[in-house]
PDB file of N, CA, C and O in Angstrom, chain B, residues numbered from 101:
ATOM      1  N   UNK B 101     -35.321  15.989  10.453  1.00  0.00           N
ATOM      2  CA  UNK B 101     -33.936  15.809  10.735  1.00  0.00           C
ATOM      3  C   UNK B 101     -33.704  14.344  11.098  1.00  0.00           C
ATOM      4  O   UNK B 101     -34.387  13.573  11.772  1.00  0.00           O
ATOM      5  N   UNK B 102     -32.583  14.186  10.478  1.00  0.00           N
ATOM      6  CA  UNK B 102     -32.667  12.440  10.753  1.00  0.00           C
ATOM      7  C   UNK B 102     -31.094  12.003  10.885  1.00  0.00           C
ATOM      8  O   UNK B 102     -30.300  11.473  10.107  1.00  0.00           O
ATOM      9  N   UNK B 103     -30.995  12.602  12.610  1.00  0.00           N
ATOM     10  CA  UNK B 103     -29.520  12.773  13.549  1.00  0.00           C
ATOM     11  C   UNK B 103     -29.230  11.392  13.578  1.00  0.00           C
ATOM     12  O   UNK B 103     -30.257  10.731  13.734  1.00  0.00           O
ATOM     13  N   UNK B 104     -28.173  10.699  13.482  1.00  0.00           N
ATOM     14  CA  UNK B 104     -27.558   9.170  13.887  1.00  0.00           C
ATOM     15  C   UNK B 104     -26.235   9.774  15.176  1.00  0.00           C
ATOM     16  O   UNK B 104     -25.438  10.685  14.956  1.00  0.00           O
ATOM     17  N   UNK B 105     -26.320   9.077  16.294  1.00  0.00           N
ATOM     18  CA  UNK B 105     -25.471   9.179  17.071  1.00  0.00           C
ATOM     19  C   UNK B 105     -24.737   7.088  17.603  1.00  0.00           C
ATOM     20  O   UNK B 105     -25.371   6.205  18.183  1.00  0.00           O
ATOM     21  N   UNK B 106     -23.407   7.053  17.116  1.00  0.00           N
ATOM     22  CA  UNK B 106     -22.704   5.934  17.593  1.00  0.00           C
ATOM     23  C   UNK B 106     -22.177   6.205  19.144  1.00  0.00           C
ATOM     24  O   UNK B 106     -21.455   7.064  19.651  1.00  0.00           O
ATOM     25  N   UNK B 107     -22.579   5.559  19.425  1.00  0.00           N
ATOM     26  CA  UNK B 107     -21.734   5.666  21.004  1.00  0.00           C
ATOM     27  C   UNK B 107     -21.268   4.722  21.664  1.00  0.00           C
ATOM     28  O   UNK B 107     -22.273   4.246  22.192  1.00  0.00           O
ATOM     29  N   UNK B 108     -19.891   3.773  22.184  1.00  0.00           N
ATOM     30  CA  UNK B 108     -19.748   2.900  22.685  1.00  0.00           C
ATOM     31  C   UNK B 108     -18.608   2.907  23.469  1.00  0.00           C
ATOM     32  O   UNK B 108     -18.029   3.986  23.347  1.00  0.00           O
ATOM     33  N   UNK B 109     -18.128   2.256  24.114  1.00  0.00           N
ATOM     34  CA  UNK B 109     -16.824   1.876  25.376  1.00  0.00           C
ATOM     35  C   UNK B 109     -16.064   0.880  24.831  1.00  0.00           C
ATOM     36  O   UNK B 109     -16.709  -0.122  24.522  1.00  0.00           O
ATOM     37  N   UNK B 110     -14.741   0.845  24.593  1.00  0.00           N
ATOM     38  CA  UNK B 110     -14.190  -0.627  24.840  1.00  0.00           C
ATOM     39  C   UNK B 110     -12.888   0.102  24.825  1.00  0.00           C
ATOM     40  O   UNK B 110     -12.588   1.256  24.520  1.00  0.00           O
ATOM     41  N   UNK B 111     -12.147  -1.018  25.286  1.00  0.00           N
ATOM     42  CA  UNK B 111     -10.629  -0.854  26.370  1.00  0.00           C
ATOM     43  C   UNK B 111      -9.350  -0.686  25.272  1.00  0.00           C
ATOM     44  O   UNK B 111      -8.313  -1.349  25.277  1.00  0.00           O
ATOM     45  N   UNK B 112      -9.775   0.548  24.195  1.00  0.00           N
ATOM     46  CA  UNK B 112      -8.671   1.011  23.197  1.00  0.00           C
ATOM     47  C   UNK B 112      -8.198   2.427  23.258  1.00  0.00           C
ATOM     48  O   UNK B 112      -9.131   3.227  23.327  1.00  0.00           O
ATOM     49  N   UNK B 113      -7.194   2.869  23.254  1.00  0.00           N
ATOM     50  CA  UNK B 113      -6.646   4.699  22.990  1.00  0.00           C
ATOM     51  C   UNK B 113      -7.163   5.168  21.663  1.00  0.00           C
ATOM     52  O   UNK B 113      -7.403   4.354  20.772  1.00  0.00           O
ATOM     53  N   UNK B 114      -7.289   6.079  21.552  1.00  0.00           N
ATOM     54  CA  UNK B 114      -7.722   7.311  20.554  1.00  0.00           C
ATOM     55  C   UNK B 114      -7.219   6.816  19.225  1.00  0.00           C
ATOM     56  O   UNK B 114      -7.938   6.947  18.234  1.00  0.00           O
ATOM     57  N   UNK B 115      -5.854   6.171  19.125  1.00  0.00           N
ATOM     58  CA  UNK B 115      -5.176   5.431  17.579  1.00  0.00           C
ATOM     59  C   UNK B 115      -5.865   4.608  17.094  1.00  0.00           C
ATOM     60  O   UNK B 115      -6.142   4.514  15.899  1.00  0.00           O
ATOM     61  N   UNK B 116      -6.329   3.710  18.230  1.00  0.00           N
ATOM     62  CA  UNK B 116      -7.188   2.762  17.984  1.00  0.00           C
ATOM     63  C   UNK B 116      -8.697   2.669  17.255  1.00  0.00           C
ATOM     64  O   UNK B 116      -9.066   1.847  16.416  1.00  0.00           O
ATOM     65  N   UNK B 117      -9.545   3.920  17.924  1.00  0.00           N
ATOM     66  CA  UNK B 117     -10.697   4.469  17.623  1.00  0.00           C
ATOM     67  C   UNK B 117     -10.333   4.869  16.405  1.00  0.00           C
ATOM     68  O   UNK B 117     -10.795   4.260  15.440  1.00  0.00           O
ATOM     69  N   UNK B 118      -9.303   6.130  16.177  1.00  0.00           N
ATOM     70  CA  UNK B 118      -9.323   6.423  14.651  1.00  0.00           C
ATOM     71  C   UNK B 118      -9.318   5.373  13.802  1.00  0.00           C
ATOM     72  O   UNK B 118     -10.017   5.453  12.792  1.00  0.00           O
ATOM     73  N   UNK B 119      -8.596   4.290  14.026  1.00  0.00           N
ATOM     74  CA  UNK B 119      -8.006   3.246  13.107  1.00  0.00           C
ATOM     75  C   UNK B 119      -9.767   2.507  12.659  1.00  0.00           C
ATOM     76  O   UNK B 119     -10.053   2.273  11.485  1.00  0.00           O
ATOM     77  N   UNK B 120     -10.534   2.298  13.561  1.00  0.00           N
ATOM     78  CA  UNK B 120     -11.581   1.515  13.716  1.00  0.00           C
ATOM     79  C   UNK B 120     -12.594   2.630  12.538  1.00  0.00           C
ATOM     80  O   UNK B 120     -13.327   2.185  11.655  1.00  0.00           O
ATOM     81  N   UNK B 121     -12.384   4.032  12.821  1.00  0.00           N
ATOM     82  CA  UNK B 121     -13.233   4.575  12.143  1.00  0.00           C
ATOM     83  C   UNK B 121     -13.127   4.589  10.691  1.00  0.00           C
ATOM     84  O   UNK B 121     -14.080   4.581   9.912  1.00  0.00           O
ATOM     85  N   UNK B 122     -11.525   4.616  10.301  1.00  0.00           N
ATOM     86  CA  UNK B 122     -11.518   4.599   9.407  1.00  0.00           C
ATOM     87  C   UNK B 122     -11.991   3.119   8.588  1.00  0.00           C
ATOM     88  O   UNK B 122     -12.320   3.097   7.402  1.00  0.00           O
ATOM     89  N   UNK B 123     -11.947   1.912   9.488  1.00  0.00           N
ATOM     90  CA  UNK B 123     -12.305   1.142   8.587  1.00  0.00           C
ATOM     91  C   UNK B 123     -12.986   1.106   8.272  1.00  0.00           C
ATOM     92  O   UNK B 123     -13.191   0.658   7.144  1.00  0.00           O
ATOM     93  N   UNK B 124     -14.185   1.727   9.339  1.00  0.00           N
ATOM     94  CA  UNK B 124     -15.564   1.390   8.823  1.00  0.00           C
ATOM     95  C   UNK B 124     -16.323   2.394   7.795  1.00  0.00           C
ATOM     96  O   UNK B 124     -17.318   2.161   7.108  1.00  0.00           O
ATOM     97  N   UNK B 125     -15.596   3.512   7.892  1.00  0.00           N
ATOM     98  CA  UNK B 125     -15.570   4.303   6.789  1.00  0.00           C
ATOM     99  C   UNK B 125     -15.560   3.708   5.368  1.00  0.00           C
ATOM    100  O   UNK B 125     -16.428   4.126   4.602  1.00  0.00           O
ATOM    101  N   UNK B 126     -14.946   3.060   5.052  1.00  0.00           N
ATOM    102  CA  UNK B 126     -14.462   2.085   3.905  1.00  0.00           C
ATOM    103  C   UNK B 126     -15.220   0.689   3.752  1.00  0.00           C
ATOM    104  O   UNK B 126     -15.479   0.370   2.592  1.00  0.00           O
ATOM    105  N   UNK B 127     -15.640  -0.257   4.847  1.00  0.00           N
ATOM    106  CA  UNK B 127     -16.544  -1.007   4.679  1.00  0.00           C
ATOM    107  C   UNK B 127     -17.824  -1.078   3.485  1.00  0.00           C
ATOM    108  O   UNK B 127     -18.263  -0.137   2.823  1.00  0.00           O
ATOM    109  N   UNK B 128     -18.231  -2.460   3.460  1.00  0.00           N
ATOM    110  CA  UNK B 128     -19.510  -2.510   2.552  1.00  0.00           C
ATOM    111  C   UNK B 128     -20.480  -2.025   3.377  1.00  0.00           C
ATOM    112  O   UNK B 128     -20.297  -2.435   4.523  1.00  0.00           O
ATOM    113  N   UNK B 129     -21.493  -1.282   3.265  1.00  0.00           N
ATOM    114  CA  UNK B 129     -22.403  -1.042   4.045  1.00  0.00           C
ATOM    115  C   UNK B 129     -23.725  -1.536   4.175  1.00  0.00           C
ATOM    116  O   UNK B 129     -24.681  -1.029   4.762  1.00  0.00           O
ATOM    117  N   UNK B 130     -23.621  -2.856   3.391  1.00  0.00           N
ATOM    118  CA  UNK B 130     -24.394  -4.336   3.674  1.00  0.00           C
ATOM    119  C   UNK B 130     -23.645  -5.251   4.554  1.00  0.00           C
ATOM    120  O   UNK B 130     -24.259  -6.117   5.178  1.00  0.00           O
ATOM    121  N   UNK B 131     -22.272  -5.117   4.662  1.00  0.00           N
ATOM    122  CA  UNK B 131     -22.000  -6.057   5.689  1.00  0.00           C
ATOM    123  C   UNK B 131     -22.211  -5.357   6.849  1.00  0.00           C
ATOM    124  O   UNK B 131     -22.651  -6.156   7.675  1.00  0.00           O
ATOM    125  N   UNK B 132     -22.110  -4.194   7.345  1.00  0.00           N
ATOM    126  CA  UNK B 132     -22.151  -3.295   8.580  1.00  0.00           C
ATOM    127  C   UNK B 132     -23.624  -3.240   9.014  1.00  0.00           C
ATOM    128  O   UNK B 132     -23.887  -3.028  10.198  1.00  0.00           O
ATOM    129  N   UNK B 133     -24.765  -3.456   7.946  1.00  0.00           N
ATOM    130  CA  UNK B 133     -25.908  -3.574   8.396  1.00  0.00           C
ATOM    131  C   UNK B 133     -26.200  -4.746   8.985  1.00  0.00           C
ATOM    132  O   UNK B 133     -26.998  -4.963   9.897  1.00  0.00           O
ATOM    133  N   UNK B 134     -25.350  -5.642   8.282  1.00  0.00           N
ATOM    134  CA  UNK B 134     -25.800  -6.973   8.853  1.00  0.00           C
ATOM    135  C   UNK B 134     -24.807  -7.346  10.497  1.00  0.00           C
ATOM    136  O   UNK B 134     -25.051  -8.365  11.143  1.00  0.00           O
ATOM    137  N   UNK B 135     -24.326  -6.892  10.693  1.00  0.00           N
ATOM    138  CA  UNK B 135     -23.867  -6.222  12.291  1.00  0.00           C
ATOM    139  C   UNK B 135     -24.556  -6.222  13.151  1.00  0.00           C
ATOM    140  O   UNK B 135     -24.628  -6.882  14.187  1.00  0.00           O
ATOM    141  N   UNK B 136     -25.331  -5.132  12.555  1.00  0.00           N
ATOM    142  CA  UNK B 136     -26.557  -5.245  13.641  1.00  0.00           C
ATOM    143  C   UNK B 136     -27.651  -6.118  13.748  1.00  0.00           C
ATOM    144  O   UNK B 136     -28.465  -6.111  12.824  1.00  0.00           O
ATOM    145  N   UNK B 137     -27.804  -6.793  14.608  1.00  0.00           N
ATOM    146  CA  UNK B 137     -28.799  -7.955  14.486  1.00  0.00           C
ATOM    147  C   UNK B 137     -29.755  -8.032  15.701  1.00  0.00           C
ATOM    148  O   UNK B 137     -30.285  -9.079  16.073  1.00  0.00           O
ATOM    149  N   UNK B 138     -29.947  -6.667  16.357  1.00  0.00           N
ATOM    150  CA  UNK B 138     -30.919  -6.320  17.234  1.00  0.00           C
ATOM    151  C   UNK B 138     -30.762  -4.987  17.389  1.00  0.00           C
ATOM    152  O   UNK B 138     -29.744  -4.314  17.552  1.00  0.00           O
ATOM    153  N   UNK B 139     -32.652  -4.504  17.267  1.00  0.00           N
ATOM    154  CA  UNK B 139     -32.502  -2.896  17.607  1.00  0.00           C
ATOM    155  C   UNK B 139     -33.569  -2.934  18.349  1.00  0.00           C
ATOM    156  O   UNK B 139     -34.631  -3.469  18.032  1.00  0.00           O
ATOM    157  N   UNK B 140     -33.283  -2.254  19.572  1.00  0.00           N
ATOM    158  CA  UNK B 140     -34.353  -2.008  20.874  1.00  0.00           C
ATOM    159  C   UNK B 140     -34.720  -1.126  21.127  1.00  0.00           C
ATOM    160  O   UNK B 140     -33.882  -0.450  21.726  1.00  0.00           O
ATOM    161  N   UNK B 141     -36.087  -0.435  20.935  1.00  0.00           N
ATOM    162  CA  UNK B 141     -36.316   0.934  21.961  1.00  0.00           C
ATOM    163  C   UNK B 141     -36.112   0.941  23.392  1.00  0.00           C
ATOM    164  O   UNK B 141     -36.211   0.077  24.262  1.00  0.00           O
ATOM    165  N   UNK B 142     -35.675   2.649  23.382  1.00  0.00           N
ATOM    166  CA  UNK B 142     -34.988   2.572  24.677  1.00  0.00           C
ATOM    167  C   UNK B 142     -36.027   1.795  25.989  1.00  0.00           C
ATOM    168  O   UNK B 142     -35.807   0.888  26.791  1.00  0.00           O
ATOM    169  N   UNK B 143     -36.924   2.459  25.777  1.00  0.00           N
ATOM    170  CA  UNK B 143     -38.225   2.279  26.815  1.00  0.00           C
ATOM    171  C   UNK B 143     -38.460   0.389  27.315  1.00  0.00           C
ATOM    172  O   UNK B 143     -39.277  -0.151  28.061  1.00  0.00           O
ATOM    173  N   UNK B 144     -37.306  -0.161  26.476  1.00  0.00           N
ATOM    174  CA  UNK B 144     -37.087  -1.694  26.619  1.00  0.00           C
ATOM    175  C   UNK B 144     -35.672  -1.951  26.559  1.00  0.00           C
ATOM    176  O   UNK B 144     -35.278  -2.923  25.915  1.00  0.00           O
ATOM    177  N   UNK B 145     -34.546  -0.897  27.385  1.00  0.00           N
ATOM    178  CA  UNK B 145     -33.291  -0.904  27.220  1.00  0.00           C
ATOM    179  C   UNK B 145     -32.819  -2.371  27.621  1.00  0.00           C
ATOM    180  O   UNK B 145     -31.711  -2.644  27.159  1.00  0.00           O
ATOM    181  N   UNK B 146     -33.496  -3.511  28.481  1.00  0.00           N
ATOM    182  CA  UNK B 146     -33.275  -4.484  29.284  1.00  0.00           C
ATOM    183  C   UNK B 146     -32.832  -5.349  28.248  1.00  0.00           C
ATOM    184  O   UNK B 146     -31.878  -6.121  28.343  1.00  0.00           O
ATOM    185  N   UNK B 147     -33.822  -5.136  26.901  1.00  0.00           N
ATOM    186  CA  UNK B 147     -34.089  -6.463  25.932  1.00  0.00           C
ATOM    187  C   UNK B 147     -32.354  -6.775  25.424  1.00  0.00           C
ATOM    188  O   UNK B 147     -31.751  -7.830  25.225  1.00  0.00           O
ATOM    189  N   UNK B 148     -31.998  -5.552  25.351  1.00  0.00           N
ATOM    190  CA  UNK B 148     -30.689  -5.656  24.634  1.00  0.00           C
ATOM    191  C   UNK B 148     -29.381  -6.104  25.289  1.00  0.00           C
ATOM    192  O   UNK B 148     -28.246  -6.292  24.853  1.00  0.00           O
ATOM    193  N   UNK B 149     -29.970  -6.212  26.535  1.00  0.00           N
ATOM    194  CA  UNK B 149     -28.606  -6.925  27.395  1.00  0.00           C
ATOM    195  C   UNK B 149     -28.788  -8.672  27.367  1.00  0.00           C
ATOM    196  O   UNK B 149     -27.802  -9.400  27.480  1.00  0.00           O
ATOM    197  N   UNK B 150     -30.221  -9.231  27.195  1.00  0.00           N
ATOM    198  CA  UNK B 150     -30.589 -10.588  26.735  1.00  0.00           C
ATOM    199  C   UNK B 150     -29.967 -10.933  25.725  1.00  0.00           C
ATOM    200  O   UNK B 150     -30.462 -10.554  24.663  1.00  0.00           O
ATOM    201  N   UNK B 151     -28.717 -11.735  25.655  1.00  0.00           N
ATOM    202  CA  UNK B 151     -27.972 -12.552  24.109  1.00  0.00           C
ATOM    203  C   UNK B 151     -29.183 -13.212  23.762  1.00  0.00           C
ATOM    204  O   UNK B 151     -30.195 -13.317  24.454  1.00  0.00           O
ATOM    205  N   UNK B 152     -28.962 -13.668  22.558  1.00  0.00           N
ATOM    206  CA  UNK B 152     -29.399 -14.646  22.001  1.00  0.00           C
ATOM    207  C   UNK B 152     -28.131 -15.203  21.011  1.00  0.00           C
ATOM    208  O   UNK B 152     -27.234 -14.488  20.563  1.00  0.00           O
ATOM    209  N   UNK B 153     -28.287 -16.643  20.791  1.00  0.00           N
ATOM    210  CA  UNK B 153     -27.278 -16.938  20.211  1.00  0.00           C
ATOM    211  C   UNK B 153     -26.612 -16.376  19.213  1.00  0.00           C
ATOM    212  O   UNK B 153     -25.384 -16.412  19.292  1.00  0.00           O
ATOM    213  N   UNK B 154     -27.190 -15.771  18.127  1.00  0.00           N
ATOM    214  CA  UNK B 154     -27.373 -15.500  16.878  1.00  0.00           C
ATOM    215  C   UNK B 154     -26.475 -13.851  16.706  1.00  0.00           C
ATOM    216  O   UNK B 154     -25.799 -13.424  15.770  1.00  0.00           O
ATOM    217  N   UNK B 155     -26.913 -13.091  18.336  1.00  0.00           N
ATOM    218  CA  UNK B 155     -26.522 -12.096  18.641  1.00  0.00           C
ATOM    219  C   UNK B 155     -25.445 -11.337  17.739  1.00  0.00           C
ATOM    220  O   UNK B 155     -24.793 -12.324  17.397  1.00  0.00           O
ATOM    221  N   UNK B 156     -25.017 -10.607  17.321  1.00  0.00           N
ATOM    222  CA  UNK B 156     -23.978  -9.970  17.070  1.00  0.00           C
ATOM    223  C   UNK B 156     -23.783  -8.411  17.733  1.00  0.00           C
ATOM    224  O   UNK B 156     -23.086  -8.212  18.728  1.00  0.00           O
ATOM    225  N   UNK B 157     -24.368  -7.563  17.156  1.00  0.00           N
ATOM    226  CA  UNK B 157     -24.458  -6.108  18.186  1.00  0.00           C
ATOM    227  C   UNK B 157     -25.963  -5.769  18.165  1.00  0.00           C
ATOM    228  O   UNK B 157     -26.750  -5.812  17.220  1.00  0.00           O
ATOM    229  N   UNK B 158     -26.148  -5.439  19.383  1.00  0.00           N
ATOM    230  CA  UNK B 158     -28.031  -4.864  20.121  1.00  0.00           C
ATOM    231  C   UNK B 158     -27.821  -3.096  19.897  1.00  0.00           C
ATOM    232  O   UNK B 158     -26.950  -2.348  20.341  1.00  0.00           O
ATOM    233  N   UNK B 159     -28.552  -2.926  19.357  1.00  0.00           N
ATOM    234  CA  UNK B 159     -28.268  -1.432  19.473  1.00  0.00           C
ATOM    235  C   UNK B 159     -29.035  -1.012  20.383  1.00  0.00           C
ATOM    236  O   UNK B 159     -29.220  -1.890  21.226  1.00  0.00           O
ATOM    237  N   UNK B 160     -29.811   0.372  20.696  1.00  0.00           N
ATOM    238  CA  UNK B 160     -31.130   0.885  21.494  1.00  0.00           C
ATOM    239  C   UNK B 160     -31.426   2.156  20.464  1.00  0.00           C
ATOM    240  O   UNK B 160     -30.619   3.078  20.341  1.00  0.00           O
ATOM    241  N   UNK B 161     -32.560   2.098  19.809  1.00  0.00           N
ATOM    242  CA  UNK B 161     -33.497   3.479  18.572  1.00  0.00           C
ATOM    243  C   UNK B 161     -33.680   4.462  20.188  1.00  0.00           C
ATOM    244  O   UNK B 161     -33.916   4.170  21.360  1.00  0.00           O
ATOM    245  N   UNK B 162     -33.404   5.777  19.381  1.00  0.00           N
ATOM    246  CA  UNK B 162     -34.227   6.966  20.170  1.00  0.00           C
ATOM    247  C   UNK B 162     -35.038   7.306  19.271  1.00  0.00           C
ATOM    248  O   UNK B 162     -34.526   7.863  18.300  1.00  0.00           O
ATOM    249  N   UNK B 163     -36.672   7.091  19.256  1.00  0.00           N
ATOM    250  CA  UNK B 163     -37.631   8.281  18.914  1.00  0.00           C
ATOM    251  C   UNK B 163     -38.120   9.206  19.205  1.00  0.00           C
ATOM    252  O   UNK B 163     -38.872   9.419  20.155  1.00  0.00           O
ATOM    253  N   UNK B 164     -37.548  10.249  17.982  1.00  0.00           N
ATOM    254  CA  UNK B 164     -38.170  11.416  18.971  1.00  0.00           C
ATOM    255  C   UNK B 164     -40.013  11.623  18.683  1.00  0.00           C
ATOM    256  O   UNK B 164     -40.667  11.730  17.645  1.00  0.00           O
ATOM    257  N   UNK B 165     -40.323  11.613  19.858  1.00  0.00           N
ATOM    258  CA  UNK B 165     -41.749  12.174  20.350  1.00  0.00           C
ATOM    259  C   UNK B 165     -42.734  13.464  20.565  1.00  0.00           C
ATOM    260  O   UNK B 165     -43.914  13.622  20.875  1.00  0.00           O
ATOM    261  N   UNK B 166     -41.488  14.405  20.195  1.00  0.00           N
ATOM    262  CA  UNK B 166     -41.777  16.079  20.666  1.00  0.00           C
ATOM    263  C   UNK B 166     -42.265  16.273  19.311  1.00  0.00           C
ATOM    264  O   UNK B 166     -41.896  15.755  18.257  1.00  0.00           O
ATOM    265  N   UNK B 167     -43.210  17.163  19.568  1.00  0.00           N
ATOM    266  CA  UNK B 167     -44.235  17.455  18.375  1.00  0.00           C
ATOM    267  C   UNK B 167     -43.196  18.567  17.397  1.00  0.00           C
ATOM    268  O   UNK B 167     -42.452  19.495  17.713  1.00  0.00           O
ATOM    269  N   UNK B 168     -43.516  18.046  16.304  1.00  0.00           N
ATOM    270  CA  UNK B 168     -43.107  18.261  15.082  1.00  0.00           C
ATOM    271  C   UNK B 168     -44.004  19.245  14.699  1.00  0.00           C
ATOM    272  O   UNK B 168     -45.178  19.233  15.068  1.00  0.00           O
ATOM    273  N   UNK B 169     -43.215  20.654  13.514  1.00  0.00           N
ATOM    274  CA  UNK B 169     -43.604  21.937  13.661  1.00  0.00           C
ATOM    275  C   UNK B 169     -44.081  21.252  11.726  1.00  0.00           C
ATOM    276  O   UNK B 169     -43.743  20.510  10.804  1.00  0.00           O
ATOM    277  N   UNK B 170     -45.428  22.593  12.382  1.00  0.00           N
ATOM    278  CA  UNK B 170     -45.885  22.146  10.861  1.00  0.00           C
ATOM    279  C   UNK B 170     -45.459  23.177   9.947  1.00  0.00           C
ATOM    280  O   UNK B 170     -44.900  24.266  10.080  1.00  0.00           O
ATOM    281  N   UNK B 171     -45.861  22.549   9.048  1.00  0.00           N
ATOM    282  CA  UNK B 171     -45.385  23.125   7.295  1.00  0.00           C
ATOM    283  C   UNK B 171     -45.773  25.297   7.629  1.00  0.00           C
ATOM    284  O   UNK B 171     -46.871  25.833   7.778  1.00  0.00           O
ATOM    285  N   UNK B 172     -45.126  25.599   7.629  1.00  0.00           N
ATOM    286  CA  UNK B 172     -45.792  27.618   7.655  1.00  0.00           C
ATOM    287  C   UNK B 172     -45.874  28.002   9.113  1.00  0.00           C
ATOM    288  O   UNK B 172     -46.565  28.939   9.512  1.00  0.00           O
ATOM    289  N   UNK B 173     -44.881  26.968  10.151  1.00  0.00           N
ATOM    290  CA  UNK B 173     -44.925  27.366  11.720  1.00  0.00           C
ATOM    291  C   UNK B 173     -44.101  28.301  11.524  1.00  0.00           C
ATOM    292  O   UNK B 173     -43.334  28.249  10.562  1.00  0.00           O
ATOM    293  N   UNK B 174     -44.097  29.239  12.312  1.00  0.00           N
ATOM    294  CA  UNK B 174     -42.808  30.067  12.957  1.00  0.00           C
ATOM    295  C   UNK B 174     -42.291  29.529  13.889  1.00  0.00           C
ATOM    296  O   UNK B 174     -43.002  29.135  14.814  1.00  0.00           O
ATOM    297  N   UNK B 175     -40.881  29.353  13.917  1.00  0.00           N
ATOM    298  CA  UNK B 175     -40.058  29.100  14.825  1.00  0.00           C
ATOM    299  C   UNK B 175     -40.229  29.826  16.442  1.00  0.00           C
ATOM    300  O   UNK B 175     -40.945  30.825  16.504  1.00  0.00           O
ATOM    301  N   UNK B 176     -39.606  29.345  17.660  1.00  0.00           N
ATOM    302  CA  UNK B 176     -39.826  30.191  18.395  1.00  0.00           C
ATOM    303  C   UNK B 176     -38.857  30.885  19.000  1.00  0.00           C
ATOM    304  O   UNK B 176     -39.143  31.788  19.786  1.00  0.00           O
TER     305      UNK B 176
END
């Protein structure tokens, strides 16, 4: 399973958010990659509050770690 969760704060109403989603809905999705220009594991959440000039948005990766069911497991 390969879940993506966006999550962020900034000082707009709900019109606003839609409006934002939709753009990015529509965006190139080479320029939106190039957006991101830092990705931090959480376990180093600190790194991402450090700018660097170049900075644009720091994200933070969750990996998941919980053991993965093999091929003919039964569920539980």
């Amino acid at each position: 399973m390969q879940n993506s969760v966006i999550f962020g704060s900034v000082n707009a109403n709900r019109d606003h958010y839609e409006l934002a989603a939709t753009a990015l809905a529509q965006a190139d999705p080479g320029w939106l990659a190039d957006l991101i220009t830092n990705q931090v594991p959480l376990d180093r959440w600190k790194e991402a509050y450090a700018r660097e000039s170049d900075d644009i948005k720091a994200i933070l990766t969750f990996t998941d770690t919980s053991p993965q069911p093999r091929p003919g497991d039964q569920p539980i």
